[in-house]
C-alpha positions as CSV (number, residue, x, y, z in Angstrom):
1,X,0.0,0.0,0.0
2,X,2.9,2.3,0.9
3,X,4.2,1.9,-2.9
4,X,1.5,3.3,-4.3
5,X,0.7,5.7,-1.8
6,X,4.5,7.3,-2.4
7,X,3.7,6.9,-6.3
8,X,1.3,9.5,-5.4
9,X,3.7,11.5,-3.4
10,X,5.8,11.7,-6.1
11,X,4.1,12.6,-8.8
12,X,2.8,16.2,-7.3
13,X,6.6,17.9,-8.5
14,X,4.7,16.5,-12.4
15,X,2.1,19.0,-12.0
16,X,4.3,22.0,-12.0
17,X,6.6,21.0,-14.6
18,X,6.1,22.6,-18.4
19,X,3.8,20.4,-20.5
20,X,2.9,17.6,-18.2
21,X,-0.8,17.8,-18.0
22,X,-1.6,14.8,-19.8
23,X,1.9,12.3,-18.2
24,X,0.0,13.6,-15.0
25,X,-3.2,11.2,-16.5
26,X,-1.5,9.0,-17.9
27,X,0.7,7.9,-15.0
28,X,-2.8,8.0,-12.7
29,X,-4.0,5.3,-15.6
30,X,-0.8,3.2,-15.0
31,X,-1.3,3.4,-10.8
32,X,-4.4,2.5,-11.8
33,X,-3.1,-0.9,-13.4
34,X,-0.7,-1.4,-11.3
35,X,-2.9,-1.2,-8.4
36,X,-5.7,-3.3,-10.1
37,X,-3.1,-6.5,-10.4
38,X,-2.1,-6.6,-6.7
39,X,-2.1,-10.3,-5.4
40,X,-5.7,-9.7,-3.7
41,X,-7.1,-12.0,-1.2
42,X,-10.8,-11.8,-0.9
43,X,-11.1,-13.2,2.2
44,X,-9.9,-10.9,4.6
45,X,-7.0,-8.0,5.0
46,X,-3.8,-8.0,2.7
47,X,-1.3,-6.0,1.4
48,X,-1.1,-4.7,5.4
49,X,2.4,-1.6,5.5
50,X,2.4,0.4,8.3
51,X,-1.2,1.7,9.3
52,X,-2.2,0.8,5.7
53,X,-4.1,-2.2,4.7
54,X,-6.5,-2.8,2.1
55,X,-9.7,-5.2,2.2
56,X,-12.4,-5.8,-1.2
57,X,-14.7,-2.8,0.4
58,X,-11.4,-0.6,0.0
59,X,-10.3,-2.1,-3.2
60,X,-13.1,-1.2,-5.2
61,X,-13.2,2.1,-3.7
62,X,-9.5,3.2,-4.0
63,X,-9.8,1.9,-7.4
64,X,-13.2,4.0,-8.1
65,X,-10.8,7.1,-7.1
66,X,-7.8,6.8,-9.1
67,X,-10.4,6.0,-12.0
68,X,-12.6,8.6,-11.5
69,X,-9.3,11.1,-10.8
70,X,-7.6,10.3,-14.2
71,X,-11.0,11.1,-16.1
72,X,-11.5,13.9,-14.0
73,X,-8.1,15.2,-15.8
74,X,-9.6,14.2,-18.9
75,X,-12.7,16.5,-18.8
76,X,-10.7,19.5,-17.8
77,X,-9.2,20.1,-20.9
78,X,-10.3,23.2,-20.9
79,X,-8.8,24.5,-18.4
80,X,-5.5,23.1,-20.2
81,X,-6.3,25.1,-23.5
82,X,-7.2,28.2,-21.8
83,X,-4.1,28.3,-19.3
84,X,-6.6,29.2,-16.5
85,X,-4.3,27.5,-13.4
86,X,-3.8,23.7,-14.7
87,X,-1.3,23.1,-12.9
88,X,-2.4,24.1,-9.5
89,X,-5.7,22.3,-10.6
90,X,-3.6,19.1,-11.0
91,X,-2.0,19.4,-7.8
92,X,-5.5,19.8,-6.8
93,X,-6.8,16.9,-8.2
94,X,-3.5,14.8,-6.5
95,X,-3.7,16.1,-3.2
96,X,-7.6,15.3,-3.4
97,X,-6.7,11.4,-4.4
98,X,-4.1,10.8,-1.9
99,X,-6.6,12.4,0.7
100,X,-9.2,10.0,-0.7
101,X,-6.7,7.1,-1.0
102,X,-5.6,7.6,2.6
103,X,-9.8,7.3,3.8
104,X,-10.1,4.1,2.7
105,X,-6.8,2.3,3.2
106,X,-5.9,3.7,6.8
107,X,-6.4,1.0,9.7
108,X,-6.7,3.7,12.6
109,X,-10.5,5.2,13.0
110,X,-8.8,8.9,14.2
111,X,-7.0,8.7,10.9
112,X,-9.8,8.0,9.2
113,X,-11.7,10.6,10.6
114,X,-8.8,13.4,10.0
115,X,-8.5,12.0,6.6
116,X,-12.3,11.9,5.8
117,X,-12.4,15.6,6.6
118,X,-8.9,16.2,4.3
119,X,-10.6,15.3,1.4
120,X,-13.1,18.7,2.2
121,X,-10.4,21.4,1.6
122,X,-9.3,20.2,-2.5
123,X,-12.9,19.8,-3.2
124,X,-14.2,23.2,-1.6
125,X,-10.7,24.9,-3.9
126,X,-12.2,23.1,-6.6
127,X,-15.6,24.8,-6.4
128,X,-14.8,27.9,-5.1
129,X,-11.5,28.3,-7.9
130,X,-12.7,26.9,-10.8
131,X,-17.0,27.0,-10.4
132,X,-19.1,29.3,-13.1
133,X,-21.0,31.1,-11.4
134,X,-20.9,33.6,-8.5
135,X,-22.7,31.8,-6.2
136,X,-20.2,28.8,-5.8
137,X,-19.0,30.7,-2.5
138,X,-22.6,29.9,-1.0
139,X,-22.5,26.3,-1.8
140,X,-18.8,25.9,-0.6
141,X,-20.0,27.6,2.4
142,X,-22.9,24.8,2.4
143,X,-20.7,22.4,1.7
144,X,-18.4,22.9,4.4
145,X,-20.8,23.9,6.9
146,X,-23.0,20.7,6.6
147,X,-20.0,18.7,6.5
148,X,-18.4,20.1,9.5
149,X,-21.4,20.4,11.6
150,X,-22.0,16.7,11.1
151,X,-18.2,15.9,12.1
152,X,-17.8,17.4,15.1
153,X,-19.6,14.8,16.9
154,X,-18.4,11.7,15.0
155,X,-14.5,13.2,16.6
156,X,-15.7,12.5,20.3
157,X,-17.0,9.7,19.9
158,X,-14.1,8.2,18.4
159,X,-12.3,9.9,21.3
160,X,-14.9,8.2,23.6
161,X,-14.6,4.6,21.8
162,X,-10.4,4.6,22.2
163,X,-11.2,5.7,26.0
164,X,-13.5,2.9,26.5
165,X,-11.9,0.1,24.4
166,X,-8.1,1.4,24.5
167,X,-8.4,0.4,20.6
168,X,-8.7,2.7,17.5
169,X,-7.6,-0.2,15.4
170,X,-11.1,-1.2,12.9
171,X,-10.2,-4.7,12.5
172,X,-9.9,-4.9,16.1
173,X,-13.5,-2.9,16.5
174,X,-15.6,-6.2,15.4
175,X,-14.9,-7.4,18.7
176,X,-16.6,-5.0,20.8
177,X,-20.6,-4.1,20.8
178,X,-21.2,-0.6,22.3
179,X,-25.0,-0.7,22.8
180,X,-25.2,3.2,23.2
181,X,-27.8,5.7,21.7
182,X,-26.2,8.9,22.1
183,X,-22.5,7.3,20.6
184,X,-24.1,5.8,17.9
185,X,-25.9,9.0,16.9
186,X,-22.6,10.6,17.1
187,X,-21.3,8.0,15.0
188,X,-23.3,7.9,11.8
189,X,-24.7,11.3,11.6
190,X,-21.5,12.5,9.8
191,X,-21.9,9.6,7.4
192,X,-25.3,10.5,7.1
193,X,-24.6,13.8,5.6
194,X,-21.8,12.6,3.5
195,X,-24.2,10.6,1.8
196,X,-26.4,12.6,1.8
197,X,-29.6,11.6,3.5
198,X,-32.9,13.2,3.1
199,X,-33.2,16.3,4.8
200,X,-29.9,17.0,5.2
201,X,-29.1,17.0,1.4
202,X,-29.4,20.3,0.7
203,X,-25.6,21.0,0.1
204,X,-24.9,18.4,-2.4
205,X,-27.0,20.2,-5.3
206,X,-25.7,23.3,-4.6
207,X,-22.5,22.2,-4.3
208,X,-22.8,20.2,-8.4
209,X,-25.1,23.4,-10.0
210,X,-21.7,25.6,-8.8
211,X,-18.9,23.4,-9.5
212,X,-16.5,22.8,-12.5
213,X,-17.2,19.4,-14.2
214,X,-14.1,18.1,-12.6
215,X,-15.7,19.3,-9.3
216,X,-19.3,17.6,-10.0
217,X,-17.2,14.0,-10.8
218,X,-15.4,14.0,-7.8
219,X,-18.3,14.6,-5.6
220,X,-20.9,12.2,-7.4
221,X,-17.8,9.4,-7.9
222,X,-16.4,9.2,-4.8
223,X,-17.5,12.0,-1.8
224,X,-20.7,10.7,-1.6
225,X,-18.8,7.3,-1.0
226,X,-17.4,8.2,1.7
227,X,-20.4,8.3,4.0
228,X,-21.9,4.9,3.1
229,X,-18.0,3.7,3.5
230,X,-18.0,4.6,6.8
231,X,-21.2,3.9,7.5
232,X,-20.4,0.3,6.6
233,X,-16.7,0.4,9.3
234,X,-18.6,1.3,12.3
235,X,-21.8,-0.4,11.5
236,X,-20.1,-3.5,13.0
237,X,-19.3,-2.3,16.5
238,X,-23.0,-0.6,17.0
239,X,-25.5,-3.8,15.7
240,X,-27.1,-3.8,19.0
241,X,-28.3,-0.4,18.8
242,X,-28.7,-0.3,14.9
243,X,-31.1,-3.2,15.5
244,X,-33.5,-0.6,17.8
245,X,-33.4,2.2,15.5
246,X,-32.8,0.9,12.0
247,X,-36.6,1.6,10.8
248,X,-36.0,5.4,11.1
249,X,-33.1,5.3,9.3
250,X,-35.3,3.5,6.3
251,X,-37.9,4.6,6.2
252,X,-36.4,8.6,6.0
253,X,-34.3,6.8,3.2
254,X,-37.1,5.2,1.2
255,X,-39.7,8.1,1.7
256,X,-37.2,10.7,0.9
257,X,-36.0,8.8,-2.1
258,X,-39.7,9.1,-3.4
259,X,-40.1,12.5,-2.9
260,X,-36.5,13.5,-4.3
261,X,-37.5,11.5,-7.5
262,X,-40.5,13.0,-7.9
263,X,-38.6,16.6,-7.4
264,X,-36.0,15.4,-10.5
265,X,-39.2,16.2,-13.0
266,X,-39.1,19.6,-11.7
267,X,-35.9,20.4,-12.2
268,X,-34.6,22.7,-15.3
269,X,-30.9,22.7,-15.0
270,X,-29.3,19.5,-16.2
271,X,-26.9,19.2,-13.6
272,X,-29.3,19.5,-11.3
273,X,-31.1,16.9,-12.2
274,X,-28.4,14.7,-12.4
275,X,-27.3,16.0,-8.7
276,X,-31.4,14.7,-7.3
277,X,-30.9,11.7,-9.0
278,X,-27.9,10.7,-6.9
279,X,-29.5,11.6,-3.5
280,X,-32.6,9.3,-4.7
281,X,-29.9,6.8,-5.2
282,X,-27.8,6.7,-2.3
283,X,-31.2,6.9,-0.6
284,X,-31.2,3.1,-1.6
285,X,-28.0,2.3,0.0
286,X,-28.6,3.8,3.2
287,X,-31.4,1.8,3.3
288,X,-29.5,-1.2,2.3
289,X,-26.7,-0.6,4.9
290,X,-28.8,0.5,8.0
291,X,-30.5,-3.0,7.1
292,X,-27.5,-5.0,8.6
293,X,-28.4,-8.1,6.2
294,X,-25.9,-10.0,3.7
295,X,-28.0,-8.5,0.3
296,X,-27.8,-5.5,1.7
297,X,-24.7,-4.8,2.2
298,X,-23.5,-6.2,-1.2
299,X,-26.2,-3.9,-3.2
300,X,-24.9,-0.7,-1.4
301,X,-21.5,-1.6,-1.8
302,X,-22.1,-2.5,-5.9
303,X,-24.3,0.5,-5.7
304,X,-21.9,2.6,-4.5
305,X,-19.4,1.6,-7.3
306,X,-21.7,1.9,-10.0
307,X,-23.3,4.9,-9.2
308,X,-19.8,6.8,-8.7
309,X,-19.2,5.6,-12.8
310,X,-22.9,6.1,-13.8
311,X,-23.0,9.7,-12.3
312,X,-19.9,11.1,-13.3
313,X,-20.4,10.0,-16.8
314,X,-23.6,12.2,-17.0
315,X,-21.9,15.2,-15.4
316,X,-19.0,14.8,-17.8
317,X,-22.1,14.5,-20.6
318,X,-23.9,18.0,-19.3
319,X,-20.6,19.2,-19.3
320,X,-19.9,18.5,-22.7
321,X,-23.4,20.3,-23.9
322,X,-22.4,23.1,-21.6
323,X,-19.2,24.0,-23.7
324,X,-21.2,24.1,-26.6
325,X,-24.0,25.9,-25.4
326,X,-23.0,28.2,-22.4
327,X,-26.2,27.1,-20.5
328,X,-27.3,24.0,-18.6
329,X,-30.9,24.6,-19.0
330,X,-33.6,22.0,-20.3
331,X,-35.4,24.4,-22.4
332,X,-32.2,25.6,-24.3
333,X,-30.4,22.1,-24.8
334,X,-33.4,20.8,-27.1
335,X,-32.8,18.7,-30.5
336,X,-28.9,17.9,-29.6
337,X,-29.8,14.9,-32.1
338,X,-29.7,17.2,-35.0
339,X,-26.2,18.8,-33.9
340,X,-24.7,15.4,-31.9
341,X,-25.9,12.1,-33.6
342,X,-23.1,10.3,-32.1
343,X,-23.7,11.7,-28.3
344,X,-26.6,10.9,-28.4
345,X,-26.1,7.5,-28.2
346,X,-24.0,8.2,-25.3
347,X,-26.7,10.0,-23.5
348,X,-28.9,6.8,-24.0
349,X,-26.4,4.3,-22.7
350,X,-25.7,5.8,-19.6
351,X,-29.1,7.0,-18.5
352,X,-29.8,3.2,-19.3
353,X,-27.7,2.5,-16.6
354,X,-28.9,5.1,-14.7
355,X,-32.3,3.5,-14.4
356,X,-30.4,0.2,-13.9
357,X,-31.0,-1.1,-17.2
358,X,-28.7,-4.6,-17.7
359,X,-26.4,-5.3,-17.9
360,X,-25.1,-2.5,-15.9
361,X,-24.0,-2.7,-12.6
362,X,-26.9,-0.7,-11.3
363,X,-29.3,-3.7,-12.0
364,X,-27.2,-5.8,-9.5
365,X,-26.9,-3.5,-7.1
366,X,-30.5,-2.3,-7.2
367,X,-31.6,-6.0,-6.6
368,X,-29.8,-7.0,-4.1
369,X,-31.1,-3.7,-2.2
370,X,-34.7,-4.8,-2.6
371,X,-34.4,-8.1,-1.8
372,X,-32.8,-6.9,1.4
373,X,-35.4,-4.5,1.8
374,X,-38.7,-6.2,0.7
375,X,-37.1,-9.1,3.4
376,X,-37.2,-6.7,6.2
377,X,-40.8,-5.5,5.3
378,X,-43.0,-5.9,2.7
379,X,-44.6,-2.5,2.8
380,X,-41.6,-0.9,1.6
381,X,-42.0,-2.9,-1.9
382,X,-44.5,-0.2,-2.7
383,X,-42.1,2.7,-2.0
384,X,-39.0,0.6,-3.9
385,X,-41.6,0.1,-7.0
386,X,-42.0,3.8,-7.0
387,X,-38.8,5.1,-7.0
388,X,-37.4,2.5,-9.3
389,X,-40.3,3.5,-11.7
390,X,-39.7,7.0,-11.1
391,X,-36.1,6.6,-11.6
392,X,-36.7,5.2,-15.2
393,X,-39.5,8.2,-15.9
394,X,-36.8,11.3,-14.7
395,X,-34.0,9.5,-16.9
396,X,-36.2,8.9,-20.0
397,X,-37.2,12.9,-19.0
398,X,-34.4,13.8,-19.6
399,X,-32.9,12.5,-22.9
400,X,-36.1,12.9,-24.6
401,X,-36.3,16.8,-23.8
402,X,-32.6,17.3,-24.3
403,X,-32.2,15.0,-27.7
404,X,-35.6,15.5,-29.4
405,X,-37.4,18.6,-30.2
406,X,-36.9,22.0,-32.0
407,X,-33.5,23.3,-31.1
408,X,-33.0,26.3,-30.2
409,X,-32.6,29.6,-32.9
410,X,-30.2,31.3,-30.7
411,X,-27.6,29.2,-31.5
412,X,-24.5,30.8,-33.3
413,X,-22.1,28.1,-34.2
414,X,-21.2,24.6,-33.0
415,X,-18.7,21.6,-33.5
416,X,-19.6,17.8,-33.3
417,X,-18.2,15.6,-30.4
418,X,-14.1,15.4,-29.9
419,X,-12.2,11.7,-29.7
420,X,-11.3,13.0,-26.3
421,X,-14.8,13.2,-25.2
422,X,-16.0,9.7,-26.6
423,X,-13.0,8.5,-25.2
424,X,-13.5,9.7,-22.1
425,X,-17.4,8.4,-21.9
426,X,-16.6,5.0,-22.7
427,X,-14.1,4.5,-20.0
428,X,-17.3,5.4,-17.7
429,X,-19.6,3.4,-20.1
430,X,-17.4,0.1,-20.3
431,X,-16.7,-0.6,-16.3
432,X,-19.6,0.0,-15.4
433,X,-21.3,-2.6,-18.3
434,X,-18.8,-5.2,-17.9
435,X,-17.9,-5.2,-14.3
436,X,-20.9,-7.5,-14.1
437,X,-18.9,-10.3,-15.2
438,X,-17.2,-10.3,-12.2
439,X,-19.9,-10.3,-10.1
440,X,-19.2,-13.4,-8.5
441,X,-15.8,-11.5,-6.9
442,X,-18.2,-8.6,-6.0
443,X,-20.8,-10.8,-4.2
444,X,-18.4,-13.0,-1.6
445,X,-16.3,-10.1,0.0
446,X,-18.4,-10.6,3.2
């Protein structure tokens, strides 16, 4: 773990050297390689250095980041062309990933926590320096205001666990049960604005409406992540108390997922659609995690990975209209299949998988959440038929009012889809479709 984790280190002198905006990819793609073929045991903990260690939860998500960082680089070109800070934005963008890498690969729970809230700062530069509009200050305010509120509590009561267990260690964590109300609140509320859960959501479409497209991927890919990643660490040393209270948790999930989908038909910006969608979605996972049952943990953890691809794919999408068009909104994006053909077909695929059509990971994930679900109570069938129906109405909304209709007059001049950005769609599009060939690796982590 330490290799790659100085790899990292290492490559940050890259990002201020002349012309090295695209080695700075292309040696994230070869990490990425490199840390695909370790010697992985699926079993239990391995490739332990230090205070690092790596299990298949932390796998798939370190893997997510690098991914997700490399086509984050990808999208930004931009920014590249323009000379508008690239190379601060690409220390950015490495700082951000060993932040993130660091989250999910540390073994101490105080590390975690300091590292969970490290990952804030690049992504709160990355609105505030490279958003549109003028109102990106307001949602980094949001954004860190949410955030920190919700720590603060989740920092004494890991003070309080290492008083009472003398153990920070979270292998050593499954060991204990702390059957406490007020520690567990402590303990998952910062998770469950990370995620976000209804009613506390209100930051995360701010935050994507004001943020640059690299900005958007990082916080649908992988910040969202990091809630239901923690969620699933210190689930296992408060199942006592998770037991009593679980049916809040779900049914504020399942309820607010129905109302959130239902808001998506509402919405007029692109990117804020996209943003609503993902809440409706996590909303599935926090459901499937607070569940404590085998399926559910699997479905939010393939959930999790698939959504991070699915979702930054369609924010790299709007992005792509949005340099054509200077505007996100529904009613001016009409009849892109007049100007686009080819995206087009793009736009289809991944809001296919967006309303977990196969053979994306979605559909897997989105199973195994409602057989966990409809197995705790059968009632909540009816609110999982109605946001999985939803969620195919708001995606089907959206490419038919964006790809068909009369386009708009206003429009001065335009150029056709680059090999950069097809490029950069399909390495979203083709993970995410052919992961589920490996879904019996997925499926036995447990």
């Amino acid at each position: 773990m330490m290799k790659i984790l100085f790899m990292m280190i290492f490559m940050i002198p890259l990002c201020f050297m002349k012309n090295m905006f695209w080695l700075v990819q292309m040696m994230l793609f070869l990490m990425m390689f490199l840390f695909m073929n370790l010697n992985l045991n699926v079993m239990c903990f391995f490739n332990m250095s230090y205070m690092f260690y790596c299990d298949i939860i932390s796998f798939g998500l370190i893997l997510l980041s690098i991914w997700i960082c490399s086509l984050m680089i990808m999208a930004s070109e931009s920014l590249f062309k323009l000379n508008f800070y690239f190379n601060f934005f690409l220390f950015n963008v490495i700082f951000l990933l060993i932040m993130l890498y660091l989250t999910f690969s540390v073994l101490n729970l105080l590390l975690f926590y300091f590292f969970f809230e490290a990952s804030l700062i690049p992504t709160l530069l990355l609105i505030i320096g490279w958003g549109y509009q003028p109102e990106r200050i307001q949602a980094g305010m949001y954004l860190l205001f949410y955030t920190l509120f919700g720590s603060l509590p989740l920092l004494m009561g890991i003070i309080y666990v290492f008083n009472d267990l003398n153990t920070m260690t979270i292998y050593f964590l499954k060991f204990f049960n702390m059957n406490m109300y007020l520690l567990y609140i402590s303990m998952i509320f910062a998770f469950l604005v990370k995620m976000p859960m209804y009613f506390v959501h209100l930051w995360l479409p701010k935050a994507h409406v004001e943020a640059p497209v690299s900005g958007s991927m990082i916080l649908a890919g992988i910040m969202l992540k990091l809630g239901g990643y923690g969620l699933l660490r210190v689930m296992i040393f408060l199942q006592e108390v998770n037991l009593k209270l679980n049916y809040i948790w779900i049914i504020i999930s399942l309820v607010g997922g129905l109302f959130i989908s239902m808001k998506c038909f509402c919405q007029v910006d692109m990117k804020s659609l996209i943003a609503y969608s993902s809440v409706a979605h996590m909303s599935m996972v926090i459901g499937g995690i607070m569940i404590m049952n085998y399926w559910g943990f699997i479905g939010s953890y393939v959930l999790m990975i698939s959504h991070g691809l699915c979702s930054s794919g369609m924010f790299c999408l709007a992005n792509i209209n949005y340099e054509r068009l200077h505007s996100r909104s529904l009613y001016i994006n009409k009849g892109m299949m007049n100007f686009m053909p080819s995206m087009s077909l793009w736009w289809f695929l991944l809001l296919s998988s967006n309303m977990a059509a196969p053979p994306s990971l979605n559909l897997l994930g989105e199973i195994s959440l409602i057989n966990s679900l409809v197995s705790w109570s059968n009632i909540s069938m009816i609110l999982l038929m109605m946001i999985s129906f939803f969620s195919a109405g708001y995606s089907l909304y959206l490419y038919s009012y964006i790809q068909h209709g009369k386009y708009f007059q206003g429009l001065y001049s335009f150029y056709v889809g680059l090999s950069r950005e097809y490029l950069l769609l399909f390495l979203h599009w083709f993970p995410l479709n052919m992961l589920i060939l490996k879904v019996d690796f997925i499926s036995i982590w447990f």
